[in-house]
C-alpha positions, 0 to 999 in steps of 0.5 A: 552040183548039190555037193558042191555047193552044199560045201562052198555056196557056189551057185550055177545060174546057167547049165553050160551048152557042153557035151556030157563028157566036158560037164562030167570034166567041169565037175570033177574039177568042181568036186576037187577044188571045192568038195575036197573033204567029201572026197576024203570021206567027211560026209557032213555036208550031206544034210545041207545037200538033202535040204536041197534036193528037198527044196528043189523037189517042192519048187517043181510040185508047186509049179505042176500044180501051177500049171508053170 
């Protein structure tokens, strides 16, 4: 989901209650409508991709440490 929204902005609010084969499906189709040029090997969006992973690793530490 980070790719695809690093290439579109397409945020998902809620995970599907599918089963993994019917999510595996879902992004598939995600990644061809809208991370084409990942698909095609341009590798740009790749930072915008880590800074989420990074965010979303410092929203989860805040919350431990938190007790949420």
């Amino acid at each position: 989901m980070d790719v695809i929204y690093s290439c579109s902005r397409i945020r998902v609010k809620v995970k599907p209650n599918i089963s993994q084969l019917q999510q595996i499906q879902v992004l598939a189709a995600l990644l061809v409508t809208y991370a084409r040029p990942i698909l095609n090997g341009q590798h740009s969006s790749f930072f915008e991709v880590n800074r989420q992973i990074e965010l979303r690793s410092e929203l989860l530490r805040a919350n431990r440490v938190a007790g949420v």
